[in-house]
N, C-alpha and C positions, 0 to 999 in steps of 0.2 A: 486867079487861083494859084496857089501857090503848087511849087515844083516838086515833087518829091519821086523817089529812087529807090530801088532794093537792091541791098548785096548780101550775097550769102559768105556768112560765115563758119567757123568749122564747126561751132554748136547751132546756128539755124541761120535764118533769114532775117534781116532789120533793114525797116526803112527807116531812111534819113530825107532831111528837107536841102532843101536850094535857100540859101541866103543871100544877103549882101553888106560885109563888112564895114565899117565905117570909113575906110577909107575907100572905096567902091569896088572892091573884088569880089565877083562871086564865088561863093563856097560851098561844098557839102558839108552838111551837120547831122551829124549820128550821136545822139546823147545816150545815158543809162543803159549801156547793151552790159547784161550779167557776165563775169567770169568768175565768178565762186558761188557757193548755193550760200543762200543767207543765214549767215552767222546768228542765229536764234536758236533758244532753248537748249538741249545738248551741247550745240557746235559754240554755242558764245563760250569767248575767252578762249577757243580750241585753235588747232591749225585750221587754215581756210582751206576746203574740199571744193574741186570744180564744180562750176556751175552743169548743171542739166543740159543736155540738147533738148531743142522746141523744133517744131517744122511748121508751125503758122508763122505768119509775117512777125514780128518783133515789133511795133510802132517804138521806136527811137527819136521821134521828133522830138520830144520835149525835152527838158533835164530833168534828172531823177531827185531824191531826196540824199542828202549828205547824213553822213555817218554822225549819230547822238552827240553831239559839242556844244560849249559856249559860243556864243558869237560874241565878241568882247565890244565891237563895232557898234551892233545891234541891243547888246546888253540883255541877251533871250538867248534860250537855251532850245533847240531846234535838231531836225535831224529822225530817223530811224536806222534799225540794224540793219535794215535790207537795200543796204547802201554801197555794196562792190560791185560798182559799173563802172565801166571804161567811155569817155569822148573821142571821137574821132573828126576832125575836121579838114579838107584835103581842098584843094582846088579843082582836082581831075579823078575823076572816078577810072579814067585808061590813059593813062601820058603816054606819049610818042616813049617812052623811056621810064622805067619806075624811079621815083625822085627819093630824098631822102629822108626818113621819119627819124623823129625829135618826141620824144616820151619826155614829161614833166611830171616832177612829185612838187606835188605845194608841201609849205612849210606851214607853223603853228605847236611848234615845241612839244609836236605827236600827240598833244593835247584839244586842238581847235582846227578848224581850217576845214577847205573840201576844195574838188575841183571847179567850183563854180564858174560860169561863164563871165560874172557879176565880178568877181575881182579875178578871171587868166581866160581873157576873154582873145580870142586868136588874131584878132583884126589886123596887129602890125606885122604880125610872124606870117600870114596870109598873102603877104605882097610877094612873097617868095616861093616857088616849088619845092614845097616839102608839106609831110601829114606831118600832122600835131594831135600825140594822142595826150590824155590824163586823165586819172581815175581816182577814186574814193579810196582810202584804206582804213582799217581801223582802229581807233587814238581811243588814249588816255587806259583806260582797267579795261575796254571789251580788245584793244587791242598790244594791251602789254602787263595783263594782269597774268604773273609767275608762280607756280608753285612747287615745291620737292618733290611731291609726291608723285609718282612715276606713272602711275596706277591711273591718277586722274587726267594724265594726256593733257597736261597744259603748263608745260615749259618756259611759257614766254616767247615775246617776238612774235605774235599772231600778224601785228602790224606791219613787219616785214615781212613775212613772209608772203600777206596778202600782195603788198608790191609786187613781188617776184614772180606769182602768180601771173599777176595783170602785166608785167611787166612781157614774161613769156606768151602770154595771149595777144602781146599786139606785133612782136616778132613773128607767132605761127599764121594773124592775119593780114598783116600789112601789107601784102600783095595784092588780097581781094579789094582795096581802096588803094590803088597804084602807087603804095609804098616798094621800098627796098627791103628787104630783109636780111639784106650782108651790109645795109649802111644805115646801121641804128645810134642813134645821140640819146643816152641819157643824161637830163640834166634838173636840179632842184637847186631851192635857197632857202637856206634855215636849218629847220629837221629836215627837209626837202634836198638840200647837199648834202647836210649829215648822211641821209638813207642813200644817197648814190654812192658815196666813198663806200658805205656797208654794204654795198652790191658789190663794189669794186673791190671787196675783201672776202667776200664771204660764199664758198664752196656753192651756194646754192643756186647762184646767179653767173656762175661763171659761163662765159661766152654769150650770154643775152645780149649784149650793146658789143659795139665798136669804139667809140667815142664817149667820154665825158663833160660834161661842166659841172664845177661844183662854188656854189656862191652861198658864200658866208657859213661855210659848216663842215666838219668833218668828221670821222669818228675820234679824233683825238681832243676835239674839245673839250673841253671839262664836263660839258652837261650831255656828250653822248653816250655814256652809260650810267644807270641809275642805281645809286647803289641799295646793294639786296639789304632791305630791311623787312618786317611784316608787313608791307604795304596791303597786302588782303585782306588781314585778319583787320586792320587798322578802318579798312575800307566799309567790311561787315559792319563792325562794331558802332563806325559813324550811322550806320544804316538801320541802327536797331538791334542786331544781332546779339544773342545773351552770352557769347560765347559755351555756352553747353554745348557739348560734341566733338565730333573730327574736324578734320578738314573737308571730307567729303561733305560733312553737313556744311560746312560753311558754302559750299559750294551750291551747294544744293539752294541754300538761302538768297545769293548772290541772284544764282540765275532768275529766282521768282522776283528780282527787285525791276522798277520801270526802269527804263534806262534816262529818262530824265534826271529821276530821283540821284541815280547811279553818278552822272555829269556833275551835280552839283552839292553830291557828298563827296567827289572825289579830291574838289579845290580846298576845301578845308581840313586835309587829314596830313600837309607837310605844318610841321613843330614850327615856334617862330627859331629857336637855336638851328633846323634846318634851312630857313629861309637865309638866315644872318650866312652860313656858308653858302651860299646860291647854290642850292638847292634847286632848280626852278622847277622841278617837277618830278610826281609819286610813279606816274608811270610811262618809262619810254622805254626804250633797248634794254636789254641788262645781260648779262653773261649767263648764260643755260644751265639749269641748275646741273644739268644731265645732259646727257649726247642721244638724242633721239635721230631717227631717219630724215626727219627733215631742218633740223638743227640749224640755225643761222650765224647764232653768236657763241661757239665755243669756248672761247678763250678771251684772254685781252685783246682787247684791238689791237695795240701797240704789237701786240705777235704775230697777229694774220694780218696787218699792213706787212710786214715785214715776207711775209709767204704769199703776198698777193696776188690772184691770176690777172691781174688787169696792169700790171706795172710797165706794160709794153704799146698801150694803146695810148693815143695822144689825150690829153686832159687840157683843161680851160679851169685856174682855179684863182680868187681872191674872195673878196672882200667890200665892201664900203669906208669910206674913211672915217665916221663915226657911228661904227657901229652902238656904240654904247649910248647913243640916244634912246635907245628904247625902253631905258632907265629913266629917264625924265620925269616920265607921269610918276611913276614910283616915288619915286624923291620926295617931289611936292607934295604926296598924297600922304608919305609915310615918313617926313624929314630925319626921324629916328635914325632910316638908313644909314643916313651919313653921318647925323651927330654924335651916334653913338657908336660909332666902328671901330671894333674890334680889330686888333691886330691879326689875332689869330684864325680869326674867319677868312681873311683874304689869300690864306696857303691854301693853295689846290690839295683836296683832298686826298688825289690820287698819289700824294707825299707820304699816307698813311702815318704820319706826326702824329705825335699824344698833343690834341689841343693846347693843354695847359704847358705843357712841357716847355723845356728854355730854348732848343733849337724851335720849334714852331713858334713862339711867341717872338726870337731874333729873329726869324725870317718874316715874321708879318709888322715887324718895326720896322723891318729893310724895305719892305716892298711900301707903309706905309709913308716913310721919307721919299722914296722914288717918286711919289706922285705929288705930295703933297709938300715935302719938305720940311719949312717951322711953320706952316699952317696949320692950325689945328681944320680938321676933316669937318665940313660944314655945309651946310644950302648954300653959303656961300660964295662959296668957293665948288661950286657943282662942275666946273668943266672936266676940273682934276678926278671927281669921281668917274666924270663920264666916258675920260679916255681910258680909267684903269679897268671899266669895264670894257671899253673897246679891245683891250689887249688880254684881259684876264677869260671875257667868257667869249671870243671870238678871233681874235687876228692871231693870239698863240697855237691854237690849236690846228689855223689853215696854215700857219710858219711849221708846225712841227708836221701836218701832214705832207708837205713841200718836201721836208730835208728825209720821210720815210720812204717817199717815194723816189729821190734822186737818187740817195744811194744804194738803191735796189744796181745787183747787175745788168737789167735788162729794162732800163730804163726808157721810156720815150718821151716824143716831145712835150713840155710841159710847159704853158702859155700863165703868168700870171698878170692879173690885173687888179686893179685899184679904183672905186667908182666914184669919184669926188665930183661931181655933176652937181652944182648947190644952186635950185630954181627956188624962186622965191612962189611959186603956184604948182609945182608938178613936180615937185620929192612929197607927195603923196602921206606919206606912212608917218614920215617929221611931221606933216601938220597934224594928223590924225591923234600921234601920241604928244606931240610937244606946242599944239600951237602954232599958230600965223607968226607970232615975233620969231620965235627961235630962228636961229641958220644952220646949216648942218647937211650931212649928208648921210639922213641915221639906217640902219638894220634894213632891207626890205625898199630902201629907196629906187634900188636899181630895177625893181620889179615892171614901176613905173613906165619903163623905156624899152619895154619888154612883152609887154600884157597890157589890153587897155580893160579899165575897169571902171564899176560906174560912179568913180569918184568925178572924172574925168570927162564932162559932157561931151566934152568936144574934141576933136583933135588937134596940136597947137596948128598954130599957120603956120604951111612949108616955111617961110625967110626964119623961123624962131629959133632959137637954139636950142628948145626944148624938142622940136619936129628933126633938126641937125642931131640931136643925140638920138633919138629914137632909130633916125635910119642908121647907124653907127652900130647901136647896141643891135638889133637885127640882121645889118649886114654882117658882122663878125661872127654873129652864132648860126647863122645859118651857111655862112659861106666856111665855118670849121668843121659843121654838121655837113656836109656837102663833101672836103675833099682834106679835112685835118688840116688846115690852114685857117686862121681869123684873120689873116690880111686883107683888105679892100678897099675900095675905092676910096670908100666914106673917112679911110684915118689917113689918105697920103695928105704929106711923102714921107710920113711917119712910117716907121716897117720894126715887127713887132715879133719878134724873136722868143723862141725857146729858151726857155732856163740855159745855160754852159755850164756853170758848175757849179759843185756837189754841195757848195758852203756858203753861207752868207757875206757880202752884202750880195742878194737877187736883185735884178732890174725889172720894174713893170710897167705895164703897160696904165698911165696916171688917165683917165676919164674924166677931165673937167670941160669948161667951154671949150677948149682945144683937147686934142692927146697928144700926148708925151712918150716916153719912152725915159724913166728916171729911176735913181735907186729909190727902194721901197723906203719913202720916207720914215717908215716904223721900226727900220732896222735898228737901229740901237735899243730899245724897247723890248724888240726881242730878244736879243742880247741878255736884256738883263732876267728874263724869265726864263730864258736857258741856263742861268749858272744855278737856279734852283732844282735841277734835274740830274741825277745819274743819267750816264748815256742811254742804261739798259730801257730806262725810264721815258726819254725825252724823244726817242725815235727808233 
């Protein structure tokens, strides 16, 4: 019979069960426990309101249902609203000593994703003394659908704020599961780093964590703010909507749609002229149309990095070496992409350029030579597109969030690295979007090394290098999480150092069959996507 436990917390009681992870540690499992009352009727698209106190048992064994999304994976659309629960999974329900919690946001471009056990499943992070919490938040229009109107209470940033919510929920119970609550690590990859750097900026979150890691995303990448267009009105209209009425009607309308229907009108409502600028999505963060009491994103990022409360605590930040595989399928699917590339699409919009104009059209033949050179832009020749997507929607944005943060005056230690790890069975996500031939080391690879998930039957054999990187990437994040240090055992007699100064070339910490400690091979690269930026602009 299986083992099962009650802890109370500060809204009731929840049982969890006794497991046994795949590498053989046992654990407790507390899935689905409520921290907001479910975002239905009224409250969809609203800020999220605490959950309820209960005083019956909780049953917490199972996993809940994940927040209305595509599954790209699965190619089905799954999910309900009543989807903000938190995980918790611990070793010791009372340690000799409280160990230290690691809060994770998954990623999925605020559009897809949940915390499922199925892909961030705790098994290698488990070998270690620390709780691992993650929770549900809510993506795409129920959780970043904006609007003016002041009246109707729905600003934007529901999906943050849901985090911050949950975020604080595992702070005020981490004790009652012999967490620490003065030694909290947040950390994400994707929209999953994006949304930690937005904590790490943003008034509302401030002093929740102690520690960072942030992989592959920040608020300064090009796709972490969405720019304010009618995405509502766009959204109705796909839905049916006659547009007769206000907004409040529109609203009105919105709320009575399935949330199904909602997921899979949402993907067809970006233009292809918004796709061709990467565009990648109608609804994520956006700047507040208005200053409401619980306001997340007031301003430009680029300004609240610069006033951040978090610029003192130690961070963990890079990347993958190709990120921009995650373009792959794209390409082949849609060749257009590349054959017919626009110059003028490849200027970051945040340049505010008149498209046609002759400095954006010179600047996107600049940037178009840089990659390509006297090639003409083709399937071809896809490597070329692949790196200027590695640098355009991913490594400039973790370079320029690097140089806002160092030259803050009160800066700390800041750890970057680099994931070039290239297995030909377990970079996961390369096969999934690119195929068994491809090599690479794409977007989401390092997750891999990180979370076991059920791509992954088995776990490799200790002698592998895929088992050597595993314990590597979990000793560094848990032994950072533990006392602001990634050094251990698993990288001598490598020793892995803090940023020193304020300007580039940065030295990082290279993740392949070996570590290294080298300059960041992308530095020139970034170089050159910094002379595109005023200062006010670039950091």
């Amino acid at each position: 019979m299986e083992e099962t436990i009650i802890v109370q917390t500060t809204l009731g009681p929840v049982k969890g069960i006794k497991k046994t992870s795949a590498l053989g540690n046992e654990f407790f499992n507390f899935q689905s426990i409520p921290y907001a009352k479910p975002p239905v009727g009224e409250l969809r698209f609203r800020d999220p309101q605490s959950a309820e106190p209960w005083t019956e048992v909780l049953d917490a064994t199972k996993q809940g249902q994940c927040c209305p999304a595509r599954n790209n994976i699965l190619n089905v659309i799954h999910g309900e609203e009543d989807c903000l629960h938190i995980n918790v999974f611990t070793k010791s329900l009372d340690p000799s000593k409280l160990v230290p919690v690691m809060i994770y946001i998954h990623g999925g471009a605020f559009m897809r994703g949940s915390s499922s056990v199925e892909m961030y499943g705790p098994d290698f992070l488990l070998q270690k003394d620390i709780i691992l919490f993650t929770f549900n938040y809510r993506l795409g229009a129920f959780g970043f659908l904006s609007l003016d109107d002041r009246s109707l209470e729905i600003p934007g940033n529901a999906g943050l704020k849901d985090q911050s919510m949950a975020i604080r929920w595992c702070k005020e119970n981490a004790a009652f599961f012999g967490g620490d609550p003065k030694n909290i690590t947040l950390f994400g990859e994707s929209a999953g780093g994006c949304s930690v750097h937005y904590h790490m900026i943003s008034s509302q979150s401030r002093g929740l964590f102690d520690r960072a890691i942030v992989q592959s995303g920040t608020t300064l990448n090009n796709w972490s703010v969405v720019p304010a267009r009618n995405w509502a009105k766009r959204l109705a209209v796909a839905l049916g909507w006659s547009g007769d009425g206000n907004t409040k009607d529109m609203v009105d309308f919105l709320r009575k749609a399935e949330p199904k229907t909602i997921v899979k009108a949402q993907e067809g409502i970006l233009t292809p002229h918004e796709r061709k600028d990467r565009i990648l999505f109608p609804f994520g963060p956006i700047i507040e149309p208005y200053i409401s009491k619980g306001c997340f994103i007031p301003r430009d990022p680029v300004e609240m990095c610069r006033e951040a409360w978090s610029h003192s605590i130690p961070i963990i930040i890079g990347g993958t070496s190709d990120e921009g595989l995650f373009s792959y399928r794209e390409v082949f699917d849609h060749p257009d992409t590349v054959n017919q590339l626009s110059c003028e699409h490849l200027v970051p919009l945040e340049l505010e350029l008149e498209q046609k104009g002759p400095k954006c059209l010179a600047l996107g033949e600049k940037i178009r030579q840089f990659y390509f050179g006297d090639q003409q832009p083709s399937i071809e020749v896809i490597n070329n597109y692949i790196q200027l997507m590695t640098d355009k929607l991913f490594w400039h944005g973790i370079h320029r969030g690097i140089l806002s943060r160092l030259n803050a005056p009160d800066a700390g230690d800041t750890y970057l690295y680099r994931f070039n790890f290239d297995s030909p069975t377990f970079n996961h996500y390369r096969i999934l979007m690119c195929g068994k031939t491809v090599r690479g080391v794409c977007h989401a690879d390092d997750l891999s090394y990180i979370f076991k998930n059920i791509v992954s039957t088995e776990v490799p054999e200790e002698n592998s290098a895929e088992f050597k990187t595993i314990q590597r990437m979990v000793n560094m994040w848990v032994n950072f999480a533990t006392t602001g240090d990634p050094n251990c055992e698993q990288i001598k007699p490598t020793i892995w150092k803090p940023l020193s100064r304020k300007t580039p070339p940065f030295e990082c910490l290279n993740i392949s069959n070996n570590v290294e400690v080298i300059e960041l091979p992308e530095t020139e690269r970034m170089a050159f996507w910094d002379t595109m930026y005023p200062k006010d602009l670039l950091y």
